[in-house]
Structures are given as structure tokens and as C-alpha cells.
C-alpha positions, 0 to 999 in steps of 0.5 A: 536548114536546106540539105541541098544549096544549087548555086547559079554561079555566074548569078552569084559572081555578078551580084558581088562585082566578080567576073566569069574568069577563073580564078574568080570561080575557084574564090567563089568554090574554095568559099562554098567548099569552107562552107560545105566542110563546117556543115553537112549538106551537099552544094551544086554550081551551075555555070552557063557556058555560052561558047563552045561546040553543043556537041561537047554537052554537059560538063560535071566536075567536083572541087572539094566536095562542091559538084559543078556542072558547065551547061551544055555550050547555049544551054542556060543554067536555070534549066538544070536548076529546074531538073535539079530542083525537079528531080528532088525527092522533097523540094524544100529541102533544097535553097536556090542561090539566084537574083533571077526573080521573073524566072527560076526563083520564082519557079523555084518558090512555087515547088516548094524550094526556098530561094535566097538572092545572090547577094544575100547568100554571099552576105551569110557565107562571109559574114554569118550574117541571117542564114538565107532562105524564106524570109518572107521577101516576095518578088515585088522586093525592090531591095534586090536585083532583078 
């Protein structure tokens, strides 16, 4: 069981038809909060914020113990997936939420971290279905999005 879940929030909204708006990031934190208080492990969601003045820089902010980071106006959400996972003291102690499998589940993997694709996660938070993680599923699985 991972101890630190990073989340690529948009990722996760687009794979279960959920758009960037508002009130659908509160539906998917409220759910990573439930999860968050029925086990112990600590959960981050980086969402890219493509607009704004890159002076404005890196946004953290909490909702019931999840962290939430808005990246730096132009500034990707792989990138601080990257730092985080980078910065951890044992990689495999951290699950990757992302379908993004040419870029940072692949990067992810090769560290040492676990991966998960979006819809999988999404699938086990609301239906306790499998837990996520290593499932022996490699890049080539056509099964997800790419």
C-alpha cells in the first residue's frame, strides 16, 4: 500500500468524462478526502492551470487533508509529479494517478513508483474494485488511454 497517492487532477476528471470546472474538482476532492480519512496516507492533486500571469507562480492549497497544488500559469502538472516523485525519500512508497503513459508513468515506473491509469484509480475509489497500483500492466496495454 502506497503512502503517498499524486494525483494529475485534470488527468483524472477527463478520463471519467468530468470537466475542468469547479464544482467538478470539489466532486473529485471531496472523493480523495472519503478516501484520504478511511486510510492513512497522505494524497496530492496537481492541477495545470494553463492562463493566468506566470508571475502569479505555484498555487498550494488544502481541502480536508488532500494538498492541492495549481501549477504555475503555462507550467505542466507532470513537472511537479516529477519533483514530487523525485523528491521522495523511497519512490515506491508513492502511486502515480495519471493515463499519460509516453510521459510521466512511464518516468514514474522507471524510479521505482507505481502507477495507476486514471480510470483504474477512479474505478477502486468508488467501487472498491482491485486496488491500483503495479498490476503487471505495461505501456503497450491497449486497454487504457493513451
Amino acid at each position: 500500500m502506497p503512502r503517498h497517492i499524486v494525483v494529475d487532477g485534470y488527468n483524472l476528471l477527463f478520463a471519467i468524462g468530468r470537466s475542468p470546472r469547479e464544482a467538478d474538482r470539489t466532486y473529485l476532492l471531496n472523493l480523495l478526502a472519503s478516501y484520504k480519512s478511511r486510510k492513512s496516507v497522505d494524497i496530492t492533486v496537481v492541477f495545470d492551470r494553463k492562463t493566468g500571469n506566470p508571475a502569479e507562480g505555484r498555487q498550494s492549497l488544502g481541502h480536508q487533508g488532500v494538498r492541492v497544488i495549481f501549477t504555475a500559469p503555462g507550467q505542466e502538472a507532470d513537472e511537479i509529479i516529477r519533483e514530487i516523485v523525485e523528491a521522495s525519500k523511497n519512490p515506491k512508497n508513492t502511486l502515480v494517478v495519471s493515463s499519460d503513459k509516453a510521459g510521466i508513468t512511464k518516468y514514474c515506473r522507471k524510479i521505482g513508483a507505481e502507477v495507476a491509469f486514471s480510470k483504474e484509480f477512479f474505478s477502486f475509489l468508488t467501487h472498491g474494485r482491485e486496488a491500483p497500483g503495479r498490476h503487471g500492466r505495461e505501456d503497450n496495454d491497449e486497454s487504457e488511454e493513451k
